[in-house]
ZAMIMAR-232553 format. One record per residue (C-alpha): x, y, z. Coordinates in steps of 0.05 Angstrom, whole numbers, plus 5000, padded with zeros to 4 digits. Example, Ala and Ser with C-alpha at 12.3 -4.5 7.8 and 13.67 -1.06 7.14 Angstrom:
524649105156
527349795143
***
This chain:
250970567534
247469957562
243670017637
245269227636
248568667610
247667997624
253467407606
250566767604
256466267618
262966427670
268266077624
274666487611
270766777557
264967047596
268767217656
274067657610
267368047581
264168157645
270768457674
272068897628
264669117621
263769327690
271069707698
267770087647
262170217689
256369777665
251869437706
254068707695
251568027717
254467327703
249666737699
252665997707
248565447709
255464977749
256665067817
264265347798
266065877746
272165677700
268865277654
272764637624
278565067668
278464657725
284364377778
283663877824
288663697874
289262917885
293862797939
298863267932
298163187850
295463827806
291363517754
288964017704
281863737679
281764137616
287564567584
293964417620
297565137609
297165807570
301466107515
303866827542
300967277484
300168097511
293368117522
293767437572
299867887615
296068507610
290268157649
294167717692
297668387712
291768727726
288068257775
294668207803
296067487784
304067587764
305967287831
302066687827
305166557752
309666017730
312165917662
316465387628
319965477562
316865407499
323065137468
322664527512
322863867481
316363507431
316562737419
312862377362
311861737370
314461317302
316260687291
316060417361
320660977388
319761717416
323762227363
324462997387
319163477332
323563847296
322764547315
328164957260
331064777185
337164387218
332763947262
327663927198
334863687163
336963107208
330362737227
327962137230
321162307225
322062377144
324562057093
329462397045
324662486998
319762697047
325563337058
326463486992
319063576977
319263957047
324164417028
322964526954
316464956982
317665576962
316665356885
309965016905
304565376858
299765816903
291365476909
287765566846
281965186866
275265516871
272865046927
274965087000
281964757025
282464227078
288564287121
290363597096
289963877026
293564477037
299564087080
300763477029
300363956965
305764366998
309663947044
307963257020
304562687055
309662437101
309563147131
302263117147
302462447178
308162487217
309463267236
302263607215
297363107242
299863007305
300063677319
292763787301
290563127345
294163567401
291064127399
284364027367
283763287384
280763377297
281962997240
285663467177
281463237132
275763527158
278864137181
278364777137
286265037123
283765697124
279565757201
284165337229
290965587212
289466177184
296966437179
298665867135
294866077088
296666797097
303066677081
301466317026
296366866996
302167407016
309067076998
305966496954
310466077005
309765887081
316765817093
318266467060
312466797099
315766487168
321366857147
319367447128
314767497195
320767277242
325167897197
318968377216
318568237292
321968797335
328568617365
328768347427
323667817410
319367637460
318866907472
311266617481
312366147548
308065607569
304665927622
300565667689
299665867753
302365597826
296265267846
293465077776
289665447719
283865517758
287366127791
284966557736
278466427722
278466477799
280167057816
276567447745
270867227792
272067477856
273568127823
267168227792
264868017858
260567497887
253367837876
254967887807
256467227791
250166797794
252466087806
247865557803
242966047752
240765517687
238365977641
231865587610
230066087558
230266827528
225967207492
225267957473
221368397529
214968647512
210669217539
213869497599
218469007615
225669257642
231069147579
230868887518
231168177536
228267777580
230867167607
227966547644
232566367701
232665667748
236065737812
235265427876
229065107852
226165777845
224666107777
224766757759
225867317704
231767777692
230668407644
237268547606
239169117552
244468637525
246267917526
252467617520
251966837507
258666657527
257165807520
258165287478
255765357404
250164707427
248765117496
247465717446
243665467398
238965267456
237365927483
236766207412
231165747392
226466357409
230266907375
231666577302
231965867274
237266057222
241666197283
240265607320
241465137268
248265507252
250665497321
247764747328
252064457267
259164627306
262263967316
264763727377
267663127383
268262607447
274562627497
277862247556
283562627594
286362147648
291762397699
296061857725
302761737769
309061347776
314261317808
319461617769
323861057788
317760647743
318961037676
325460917638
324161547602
327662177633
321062597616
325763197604
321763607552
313363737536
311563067519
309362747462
303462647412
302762047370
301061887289
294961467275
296460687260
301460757300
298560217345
297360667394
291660947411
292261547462
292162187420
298962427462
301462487544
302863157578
309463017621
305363507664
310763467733
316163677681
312564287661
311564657723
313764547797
309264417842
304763897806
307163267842
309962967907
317562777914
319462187878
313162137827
311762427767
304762637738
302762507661
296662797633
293462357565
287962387523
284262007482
278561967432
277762637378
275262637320
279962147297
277661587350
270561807372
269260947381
272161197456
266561537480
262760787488
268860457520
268460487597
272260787646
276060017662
276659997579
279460707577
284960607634
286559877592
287660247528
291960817561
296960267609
297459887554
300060537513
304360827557
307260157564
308660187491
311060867493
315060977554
316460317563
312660307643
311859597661
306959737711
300159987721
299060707739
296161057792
290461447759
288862037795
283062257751
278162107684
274562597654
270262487604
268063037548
261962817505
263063537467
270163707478
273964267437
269864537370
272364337307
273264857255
270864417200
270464647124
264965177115
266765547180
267966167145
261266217110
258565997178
260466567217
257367017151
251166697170
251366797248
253267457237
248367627190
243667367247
245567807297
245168347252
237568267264
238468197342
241368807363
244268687441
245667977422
252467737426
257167147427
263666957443
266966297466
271965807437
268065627365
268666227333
275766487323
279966167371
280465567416
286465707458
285766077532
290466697492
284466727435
278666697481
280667227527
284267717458
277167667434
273267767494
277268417504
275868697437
268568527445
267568847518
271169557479
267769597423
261169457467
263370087513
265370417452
259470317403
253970267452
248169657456
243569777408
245470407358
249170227303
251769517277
259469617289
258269277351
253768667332
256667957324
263268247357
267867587350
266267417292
***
Protein backbone atom coordinates (compact mmCIF):
# COMPACT_ATOMS: atom_id res chain seq x y z
CA UNK A 1 0.00 0.00 0.00
CA UNK A 2 1.16 3.53 -0.69
CA UNK A 3 3.35 5.56 2.29
CA UNK A 4 1.72 8.76 0.36
CA UNK A 5 -0.61 10.14 -1.86
CA UNK A 6 -0.83 13.35 -3.09
CA UNK A 7 -4.36 14.93 -4.80
CA UNK A 8 -3.60 17.74 -6.78
CA UNK A 9 -6.99 19.76 -6.94
CA UNK A 10 -9.75 20.06 -3.74
CA UNK A 11 -12.93 19.92 -6.10
CA UNK A 12 -15.64 17.39 -5.03
CA UNK A 13 -13.63 15.03 -6.91
CA UNK A 14 -10.38 15.33 -5.11
CA UNK A 15 -11.78 16.01 -1.80
CA UNK A 16 -14.11 12.52 -2.14
CA UNK A 17 -10.53 10.61 -2.94
CA UNK A 18 -8.61 12.09 -0.28
CA UNK A 19 -11.39 11.15 2.29
CA UNK A 20 -11.74 8.02 1.58
CA UNK A 21 -7.89 7.44 1.22
CA UNK A 22 -6.95 8.46 4.56
CA UNK A 23 -10.10 6.58 6.56
CA UNK A 24 -8.28 3.87 5.08
CA UNK A 25 -5.23 4.84 6.68
CA UNK A 26 -3.00 6.43 3.99
CA UNK A 27 -1.00 9.26 4.46
CA UNK A 28 -2.90 11.86 2.34
CA UNK A 29 -2.33 15.44 1.28
CA UNK A 30 -4.51 17.78 -0.86
CA UNK A 31 -2.84 20.45 -2.96
CA UNK A 32 -5.06 23.58 -4.24
CA UNK A 33 -3.65 26.20 -5.95
CA UNK A 34 -7.34 28.74 -4.81
CA UNK A 35 -7.56 30.09 -1.66
CA UNK A 36 -11.05 27.89 -1.01
CA UNK A 37 -11.56 24.16 -1.72
CA UNK A 38 -14.93 23.32 -3.58
CA UNK A 39 -13.94 23.99 -6.86
CA UNK A 40 -16.63 25.58 -9.38
CA UNK A 41 -18.84 24.58 -5.90
CA UNK A 42 -18.98 27.79 -4.56
CA UNK A 43 -21.94 29.97 -2.54
CA UNK A 44 -21.99 33.34 -1.95
CA UNK A 45 -24.39 35.09 0.15
CA UNK A 46 -25.49 38.57 -1.30
CA UNK A 47 -27.65 40.21 1.09
CA UNK A 48 -29.60 37.70 2.40
CA UNK A 49 -29.67 35.92 -1.31
CA UNK A 50 -27.85 32.25 -1.76
CA UNK A 51 -26.38 32.44 -5.11
CA UNK A 52 -24.89 29.18 -6.13
CA UNK A 53 -21.83 30.15 -8.52
CA UNK A 54 -21.61 26.84 -10.16
CA UNK A 55 -24.06 23.74 -9.91
CA UNK A 56 -27.23 24.89 -8.17
CA UNK A 57 -28.25 21.37 -6.47
CA UNK A 58 -27.46 17.55 -6.45
CA UNK A 59 -29.49 14.55 -7.59
CA UNK A 60 -29.73 12.11 -4.41
CA UNK A 61 -28.10 8.90 -5.96
CA UNK A 62 -26.72 6.23 -2.82
CA UNK A 63 -23.33 6.94 -2.93
CA UNK A 64 -24.07 11.04 -2.52
CA UNK A 65 -26.39 9.90 0.99
CA UNK A 66 -23.90 7.50 2.03
CA UNK A 67 -21.27 10.38 2.26
CA UNK A 68 -23.47 13.10 3.30
CA UNK A 69 -24.37 10.59 6.17
CA UNK A 70 -21.09 9.94 7.07
CA UNK A 71 -19.60 13.49 7.59
CA UNK A 72 -22.77 14.00 9.26
CA UNK A 73 -24.31 16.39 6.75
CA UNK A 74 -28.17 14.86 6.87
CA UNK A 75 -29.16 17.80 9.08
CA UNK A 76 -27.92 20.45 7.01
CA UNK A 77 -29.84 18.77 3.83
CA UNK A 78 -32.70 20.12 1.93
CA UNK A 79 -34.29 18.53 -0.95
CA UNK A 80 -37.07 19.52 -3.34
CA UNK A 81 -38.96 17.12 -5.57
CA UNK A 82 -37.78 15.92 -8.67
CA UNK A 83 -41.20 15.78 -10.12
CA UNK A 84 -41.48 19.53 -9.87
CA UNK A 85 -42.44 21.45 -12.85
CA UNK A 86 -39.82 22.04 -16.44
CA UNK A 87 -40.83 24.94 -18.92
CA UNK A 88 -39.59 25.16 -22.52
CA UNK A 89 -39.78 28.10 -23.91
CA UNK A 90 -41.77 27.83 -27.64
CA UNK A 91 -43.35 30.06 -29.52
CA UNK A 92 -43.29 33.07 -27.32
CA UNK A 93 -44.81 31.15 -24.32
CA UNK A 94 -43.50 28.86 -21.35
CA UNK A 95 -45.05 25.04 -21.89
CA UNK A 96 -44.48 22.44 -18.84
CA UNK A 97 -41.60 19.36 -20.42
CA UNK A 98 -43.53 16.50 -20.58
CA UNK A 99 -42.27 14.15 -18.09
CA UNK A 100 -44.71 10.64 -18.85
CA UNK A 101 -46.60 9.14 -22.20
CA UNK A 102 -49.87 11.21 -21.27
CA UNK A 103 -48.02 14.56 -20.93
CA UNK A 104 -45.79 13.31 -24.12
CA UNK A 105 -49.71 12.83 -25.59
CA UNK A 106 -51.16 16.29 -24.97
CA UNK A 107 -48.29 18.78 -25.71
CA UNK A 108 -47.73 21.55 -27.33
CA UNK A 109 -44.28 21.19 -27.73
CA UNK A 110 -44.97 18.67 -30.84
CA UNK A 111 -46.70 18.45 -33.60
CA UNK A 112 -48.94 15.42 -34.30
CA UNK A 113 -46.69 14.11 -36.47
CA UNK A 114 -43.90 14.91 -34.32
CA UNK A 115 -45.95 12.13 -31.71
CA UNK A 116 -46.49 9.69 -34.03
CA UNK A 117 -42.87 9.42 -35.08
CA UNK A 118 -42.31 9.70 -31.14
CA UNK A 119 -44.23 6.91 -30.35
CA UNK A 120 -43.82 4.55 -33.27
CA UNK A 121 -40.09 3.99 -31.61
CA UNK A 122 -40.08 0.79 -30.73
CA UNK A 123 -40.16 -0.30 -34.63
CA UNK A 124 -37.18 2.13 -35.28
CA UNK A 125 -34.35 -0.28 -36.81
CA UNK A 126 -31.36 -0.55 -34.25
CA UNK A 127 -27.61 1.60 -35.58
CA UNK A 128 -26.03 -0.21 -38.35
CA UNK A 129 -23.52 2.33 -38.99
CA UNK A 130 -19.88 1.53 -38.55
CA UNK A 131 -18.97 5.18 -37.59
CA UNK A 132 -19.67 6.80 -34.26
CA UNK A 133 -23.37 8.38 -33.43
CA UNK A 134 -23.95 11.98 -32.47
CA UNK A 135 -26.68 12.45 -29.98
CA UNK A 136 -28.43 14.52 -32.65
CA UNK A 137 -28.20 11.52 -34.90
CA UNK A 138 -29.23 9.08 -32.57
CA UNK A 139 -32.43 11.39 -31.23
CA UNK A 140 -33.88 12.50 -34.84
CA UNK A 141 -33.41 8.82 -36.32
CA UNK A 142 -35.48 7.62 -33.41
CA UNK A 143 -37.63 10.35 -32.18
CA UNK A 144 -37.66 12.65 -35.11
CA UNK A 145 -36.47 16.21 -35.40
CA UNK A 146 -39.01 18.14 -33.67
CA UNK A 147 -38.11 15.99 -30.59
CA UNK A 148 -34.50 17.05 -30.66
CA UNK A 149 -35.23 20.66 -31.02
CA UNK A 150 -37.78 21.13 -28.78
CA UNK A 151 -37.50 18.32 -25.86
CA UNK A 152 -33.70 16.85 -26.53
CA UNK A 153 -31.78 19.98 -27.10
CA UNK A 154 -32.86 21.94 -24.50
CA UNK A 155 -32.18 19.51 -22.19
CA UNK A 156 -28.56 19.07 -23.30
CA UNK A 157 -28.03 23.14 -23.37
CA UNK A 158 -29.10 22.56 -19.56
CA UNK A 159 -26.97 20.42 -18.48
CA UNK A 160 -23.95 20.43 -20.69
CA UNK A 161 -24.41 23.99 -21.92
CA UNK A 162 -23.16 21.49 -25.63
CA UNK A 163 -24.38 21.46 -28.89
CA UNK A 164 -25.95 17.59 -29.97
CA UNK A 165 -24.33 17.61 -32.87
CA UNK A 166 -21.13 17.49 -31.53
CA UNK A 167 -21.91 15.34 -28.73
CA UNK A 168 -21.13 11.53 -28.98
CA UNK A 169 -24.75 9.56 -28.20
CA UNK A 170 -22.82 6.98 -26.67
CA UNK A 171 -20.43 9.12 -23.66
CA UNK A 172 -23.00 11.29 -23.17
CA UNK A 173 -26.08 9.29 -22.63
CA UNK A 174 -24.87 6.19 -22.43
CA UNK A 175 -28.26 4.48 -21.30
CA UNK A 176 -29.84 5.55 -24.45
CA UNK A 177 -27.97 3.65 -26.22
CA UNK A 178 -28.02 0.81 -23.84
CA UNK A 179 -31.33 0.44 -24.25
CA UNK A 180 -31.19 0.55 -27.59
CA UNK A 181 -28.20 -2.20 -27.93
CA UNK A 182 -30.39 -4.32 -25.19
CA UNK A 183 -34.16 -3.89 -26.14
CA UNK A 184 -33.45 -2.43 -29.80
CA UNK A 185 -35.91 0.34 -28.27
CA UNK A 186 -35.48 3.25 -25.66
CA UNK A 187 -38.91 3.39 -24.69
CA UNK A 188 -39.06 -0.32 -24.29
CA UNK A 189 -35.70 -0.28 -22.33
CA UNK A 190 -37.37 2.66 -19.94
CA UNK A 191 -39.78 0.16 -19.33
CA UNK A 192 -38.26 -2.65 -18.83
CA UNK A 193 -35.70 -0.74 -16.29
CA UNK A 194 -38.68 1.01 -14.33
CA UNK A 195 -40.33 -3.11 -14.22
CA UNK A 196 -36.75 -4.16 -12.79
CA UNK A 197 -36.39 -1.48 -9.99
CA UNK A 198 -37.25 -2.90 -6.47
CA UNK A 199 -40.57 -1.82 -5.05
CA UNK A 200 -40.69 0.96 -3.13
CA UNK A 201 -38.86 3.05 -5.67
CA UNK A 202 -36.75 5.45 -4.37
CA UNK A 203 -37.26 8.82 -5.78
CA UNK A 204 -33.84 10.82 -6.87
CA UNK A 205 -34.60 14.50 -5.14
CA UNK A 206 -32.98 17.60 -6.01
CA UNK A 207 -30.80 17.92 -3.26
CA UNK A 208 -28.83 21.11 -1.49
CA UNK A 209 -27.90 22.07 1.62
CA UNK A 210 -29.24 24.94 4.22
CA UNK A 211 -26.55 27.29 3.70
CA UNK A 212 -25.63 26.38 0.01
CA UNK A 213 -23.63 23.60 -1.80
CA UNK A 214 -20.56 24.74 -0.50
CA UNK A 215 -21.48 22.83 2.77
CA UNK A 216 -20.09 19.73 1.35
CA UNK A 217 -17.12 20.39 -0.16
CA UNK A 218 -16.74 22.22 3.20
CA UNK A 219 -16.88 20.13 5.53
CA UNK A 220 -15.00 16.86 3.26
CA UNK A 221 -12.29 19.46 4.13
CA UNK A 222 -12.33 20.02 7.56
CA UNK A 223 -12.51 16.34 7.98
CA UNK A 224 -9.42 15.56 6.33
CA UNK A 225 -8.26 18.33 8.38
CA UNK A 226 -6.58 21.61 7.87
CA UNK A 227 -2.79 20.38 7.63
CA UNK A 228 -3.75 18.22 5.00
CA UNK A 229 -5.26 20.42 2.76
CA UNK A 230 -2.66 22.74 1.22
CA UNK A 231 -4.51 25.86 0.11
CA UNK A 232 -2.84 28.29 -1.78
CA UNK A 233 -0.11 25.24 -3.11
CA UNK A 234 0.13 25.88 -7.38
CA UNK A 235 1.60 22.88 -8.36
CA UNK A 236 4.21 24.11 -11.23
CA UNK A 237 5.43 20.76 -12.32
CA UNK A 238 6.03 16.87 -11.64
CA UNK A 239 8.36 14.59 -12.59
CA UNK A 240 9.45 11.02 -11.54
CA UNK A 241 12.06 11.00 -8.43
CA UNK A 242 15.34 9.93 -9.04
CA UNK A 243 18.16 8.59 -6.87
CA UNK A 244 17.16 8.83 -3.33
CA UNK A 245 14.45 10.93 -3.50
CA UNK A 246 11.32 10.14 -1.09
CA UNK A 247 8.31 8.50 -3.52
CA UNK A 248 7.91 8.00 -6.75
CA UNK A 249 7.04 11.41 -7.77
CA UNK A 250 8.23 14.46 -7.26
CA UNK A 251 6.42 17.51 -7.42
CA UNK A 252 7.30 21.31 -7.70
CA UNK A 253 5.09 23.29 -5.36
CA UNK A 254 4.46 27.43 -5.18
CA UNK A 255 3.12 28.64 -1.98
CA UNK A 256 3.45 31.68 -0.17
CA UNK A 257 6.05 32.79 -2.57
CA UNK A 258 8.16 30.02 -1.40
CA UNK A 259 8.97 26.92 -3.55
CA UNK A 260 9.54 23.77 -2.63
CA UNK A 261 9.39 19.87 -3.44
CA UNK A 262 6.97 17.24 -2.21
CA UNK A 263 7.97 13.39 -2.72
CA UNK A 264 4.76 11.31 -3.35
CA UNK A 265 4.22 7.37 -3.98
CA UNK A 266 1.02 8.27 -5.88
CA UNK A 267 -0.60 11.17 -7.53
CA UNK A 268 -3.96 11.82 -8.00
CA UNK A 269 -4.64 14.75 -10.56
CA UNK A 270 -7.98 15.58 -9.58
CA UNK A 271 -8.20 19.02 -12.16
CA UNK A 272 -9.41 19.97 -15.19
CA UNK A 273 -8.47 17.86 -18.31
CA UNK A 274 -6.33 21.59 -19.52
CA UNK A 275 -4.95 21.84 -15.69
CA UNK A 276 -3.88 18.06 -16.39
CA UNK A 277 -2.46 18.12 -19.37
CA UNK A 278 -0.15 20.81 -17.90
CA UNK A 279 1.43 18.90 -15.19
CA UNK A 280 1.75 15.87 -17.53
CA UNK A 281 3.89 17.65 -20.08
CA UNK A 282 6.91 15.90 -18.21
CA UNK A 283 5.52 12.43 -17.89
CA UNK A 284 4.18 11.78 -21.66
CA UNK A 285 3.15 13.95 -24.64
CA UNK A 286 0.60 11.39 -25.84
CA UNK A 287 -1.18 12.12 -22.52
CA UNK A 288 -0.98 15.68 -22.63
CA UNK A 289 -2.30 16.14 -25.90
CA UNK A 290 -5.24 13.68 -25.02
CA UNK A 291 -6.17 15.46 -21.90
CA UNK A 292 -5.52 18.94 -23.80
CA UNK A 293 -8.18 18.19 -26.71
CA UNK A 294 -11.28 18.02 -24.01
CA UNK A 295 -13.45 20.83 -25.00
CA UNK A 296 -14.71 23.30 -22.80
CA UNK A 297 -16.72 25.76 -23.86
CA UNK A 298 -17.30 29.61 -22.42
CA UNK A 299 -20.16 30.45 -19.69
CA UNK A 300 -21.93 33.34 -17.87
CA UNK A 301 -24.17 32.39 -14.83
CA UNK A 302 -25.83 35.64 -13.49
CA UNK A 303 -28.00 35.59 -10.26
CA UNK A 304 -30.57 38.24 -10.12
CA UNK A 305 -33.76 39.44 -7.99
CA UNK A 306 -37.24 40.79 -8.12
CA UNK A 307 -39.66 41.43 -6.35
CA UNK A 308 -42.06 38.75 -6.79
CA UNK A 309 -44.72 41.29 -7.02
CA UNK A 310 -42.33 42.25 -10.50
CA UNK A 311 -42.81 38.73 -12.20
CA UNK A 312 -46.21 37.75 -13.51
CA UNK A 313 -45.05 34.26 -13.53
CA UNK A 314 -45.94 32.21 -10.34
CA UNK A 315 -42.35 30.50 -10.56
CA UNK A 316 -44.04 27.35 -9.13
CA UNK A 317 -41.85 24.51 -10.58
CA UNK A 318 -37.72 24.16 -11.71
CA UNK A 319 -37.61 26.58 -14.30
CA UNK A 320 -37.11 26.55 -17.71
CA UNK A 321 -34.56 26.01 -20.59
CA UNK A 322 -35.03 27.44 -23.94
CA UNK A 323 -34.70 26.07 -27.93
CA UNK A 324 -32.24 27.87 -30.16
CA UNK A 325 -33.86 30.58 -32.64
CA UNK A 326 -36.03 31.03 -30.33
CA UNK A 327 -35.06 34.71 -30.06
CA UNK A 328 -33.76 34.22 -26.98
CA UNK A 329 -30.61 33.89 -26.04
CA UNK A 330 -30.08 32.74 -22.31
CA UNK A 331 -29.51 28.98 -22.46
CA UNK A 332 -32.43 28.62 -19.46
CA UNK A 333 -33.23 30.39 -15.63
CA UNK A 334 -33.07 28.38 -12.39
CA UNK A 335 -36.27 29.67 -10.32
CA UNK A 336 -33.57 29.05 -7.64
CA UNK A 337 -35.95 30.74 -4.36
CA UNK A 338 -38.58 28.08 -5.54
CA UNK A 339 -36.26 25.25 -5.10
CA UNK A 340 -35.12 25.45 -1.67
CA UNK A 341 -35.99 27.75 1.38
CA UNK A 342 -33.78 29.80 2.54
CA UNK A 343 -32.29 31.31 -0.76
CA UNK A 344 -34.02 34.75 -0.61
CA UNK A 345 -35.43 37.53 1.59
CA UNK A 346 -39.29 37.95 2.08
CA UNK A 347 -41.00 39.33 -0.77
CA UNK A 348 -38.18 38.64 -3.58
CA UNK A 349 -37.44 35.88 -5.51
CA UNK A 350 -33.91 34.73 -6.81
CA UNK A 351 -33.35 33.33 -10.56
CA UNK A 352 -30.23 31.81 -11.57
CA UNK A 353 -29.40 32.07 -15.82
CA UNK A 354 -26.87 31.17 -18.02
CA UNK A 355 -25.63 31.95 -21.02
CA UNK A 356 -23.10 31.12 -23.76
CA UNK A 357 -22.18 26.95 -24.39
CA UNK A 358 -21.21 25.57 -27.03
CA UNK A 359 -24.09 26.70 -28.84
CA UNK A 360 -23.39 30.60 -28.25
CA UNK A 361 -19.60 30.75 -27.39
CA UNK A 362 -19.85 34.66 -29.35
CA UNK A 363 -20.71 35.45 -25.28
CA UNK A 364 -17.54 35.07 -23.91
CA UNK A 365 -16.43 38.67 -25.83
CA UNK A 366 -19.63 40.47 -24.79
CA UNK A 367 -19.09 42.41 -21.51
CA UNK A 368 -20.43 42.25 -18.37
CA UNK A 369 -23.05 45.58 -19.29
CA UNK A 370 -23.71 43.42 -22.80
CA UNK A 371 -24.29 40.19 -20.79
CA UNK A 372 -26.87 41.77 -18.17
CA UNK A 373 -28.57 43.56 -21.62
CA UNK A 374 -29.00 40.25 -23.29
CA UNK A 375 -30.34 38.46 -20.04
CA UNK A 376 -33.14 41.67 -18.97
CA UNK A 377 -34.03 41.73 -22.22
CA UNK A 378 -34.74 37.76 -22.06
CA UNK A 379 -36.36 37.45 -19.09
CA UNK A 380 -38.46 40.22 -20.23
CA UNK A 381 -39.42 38.00 -23.08
CA UNK A 382 -39.86 35.06 -21.05
CA UNK A 383 -41.41 35.97 -17.87
CA UNK A 384 -42.80 38.86 -19.04
CA UNK A 385 -40.65 41.33 -16.04
CA UNK A 386 -40.95 44.82 -17.18
CA UNK A 387 -38.21 45.93 -15.19
CA UNK A 388 -34.60 45.62 -14.70
CA UNK A 389 -33.19 43.19 -12.24
CA UNK A 390 -31.19 43.36 -9.37
CA UNK A 391 -28.16 41.24 -10.27
CA UNK A 392 -26.57 39.87 -7.38
CA UNK A 393 -23.71 38.19 -9.22
CA UNK A 394 -21.73 37.35 -12.81
CA UNK A 395 -19.60 34.76 -13.18
CA UNK A 396 -17.82 34.15 -15.95
CA UNK A 397 -16.37 30.55 -17.10
CA UNK A 398 -13.78 30.72 -19.98
CA UNK A 399 -13.72 26.60 -19.67
CA UNK A 400 -16.92 25.71 -18.11
CA UNK A 401 -18.34 22.01 -18.07
CA UNK A 402 -16.34 19.39 -20.58
CA UNK A 403 -17.99 18.35 -23.49
CA UNK A 404 -18.12 14.75 -24.27
CA UNK A 405 -17.62 15.26 -27.91
CA UNK A 406 -17.47 12.28 -30.58
CA UNK A 407 -14.26 10.27 -30.09
CA UNK A 408 -14.48 10.33 -26.27
CA UNK A 409 -14.57 6.71 -26.06
CA UNK A 410 -11.40 6.02 -27.99
CA UNK A 411 -10.04 8.95 -25.90
CA UNK A 412 -10.20 7.51 -22.67
CA UNK A 413 -8.48 4.07 -24.54
CA UNK A 414 -5.72 6.35 -25.12
CA UNK A 415 -5.39 8.02 -21.58
CA UNK A 416 -5.64 4.84 -20.19
CA UNK A 417 -3.28 3.21 -22.16
CA UNK A 418 -1.05 6.15 -20.88
CA UNK A 419 -1.30 5.53 -17.50
CA UNK A 420 -0.67 2.12 -18.03
CA UNK A 421 2.95 3.29 -18.41
CA UNK A 422 2.77 5.63 -15.24
CA UNK A 423 2.08 3.43 -12.50
CA UNK A 424 0.86 5.81 -9.27
CA UNK A 425 -0.68 8.14 -11.77
CA UNK A 426 -4.23 8.80 -11.63
CA UNK A 427 -7.14 10.94 -12.67
CA UNK A 428 -10.42 11.72 -11.89
CA UNK A 429 -12.68 14.85 -12.29
CA UNK A 430 -15.72 15.76 -14.34
CA UNK A 431 -14.30 14.82 -18.16
CA UNK A 432 -14.09 11.45 -17.92
CA UNK A 433 -17.32 9.59 -17.04
CA UNK A 434 -19.47 11.93 -15.43
CA UNK A 435 -20.20 15.59 -15.03
CA UNK A 436 -22.84 15.73 -12.38
CA UNK A 437 -21.80 16.21 -8.36
CA UNK A 438 -23.55 12.24 -8.06
CA UNK A 439 -20.85 11.01 -10.92
CA UNK A 440 -17.86 12.77 -9.58
CA UNK A 441 -18.08 11.65 -6.11
CA UNK A 442 -19.60 7.52 -7.42
CA UNK A 443 -16.28 7.58 -9.23
CA UNK A 444 -14.05 9.06 -6.80
CA UNK A 445 -15.23 6.33 -4.37
CA UNK A 446 -14.52 3.46 -6.60
CA UNK A 447 -11.13 4.88 -7.36
CA UNK A 448 -9.99 5.60 -3.56
CA UNK A 449 -11.17 1.33 -3.03
CA UNK A 450 -9.68 -0.09 -5.62
CA UNK A 451 -6.42 2.13 -4.68
CA UNK A 452 -6.66 0.59 -1.00
CA UNK A 453 -7.54 -2.55 -2.50
CA UNK A 454 -4.94 -3.04 -5.33
CA UNK A 455 -2.12 -1.14 -3.90
CA UNK A 456 0.04 1.90 -5.84
CA UNK A 457 2.26 0.44 -7.96
CA UNK A 458 1.77 -3.68 -8.28
CA UNK A 459 -0.44 -4.63 -10.73
CA UNK A 460 -2.56 -2.53 -13.39
CA UNK A 461 -6.15 -3.17 -11.93
CA UNK A 462 -5.70 -0.04 -10.29
CA UNK A 463 -4.20 2.34 -13.08
CA UNK A 464 -6.43 4.88 -14.96
CA UNK A 465 -9.22 4.08 -12.24
CA UNK A 466 -12.16 6.31 -13.80
CA UNK A 467 -11.82 5.57 -16.81
Amino acid sequence: MAKRVVVVGAGISGLTCAYRLQRSGLDVIVLESSDVVGGVIQTDNEHGFLCEVGPNSFQGTPEVFDLIREIGLEGELVTADSRLARYIFHRGKLHPAPMGPGALLSTKLLSLRAKLKLFREPWVRPYQGASEESLAGFVCRRFGPEALRNLVAPFVSGVYAGDPRCLSARSAFPMLVEFEEKYGSVLRGFIRSVRKTPKPRRSRSLCSFVKGLHTLPRVLAEKIGAERVLLGARVRGMRPSEGTQIGAYTLRIQRGGENYELGADVVVLATSAYRAAELAQTLSLTLERELAAVEYPPLAGICVAYKKGAVPHPLQGFGFLVPRDEGVRLLGCIWSSSLFPGRAPEGYVLLSIFIGGSVDPEVASLSDHQVIEAVTQDLRTTLGVQIAPRVLTLNRYGHAIPQYGLGHEARLSRIKGELQKLPGVFLAGNYLRGISIGDCIKHSTLMANRLIHHGDTEGTEAHGVGL
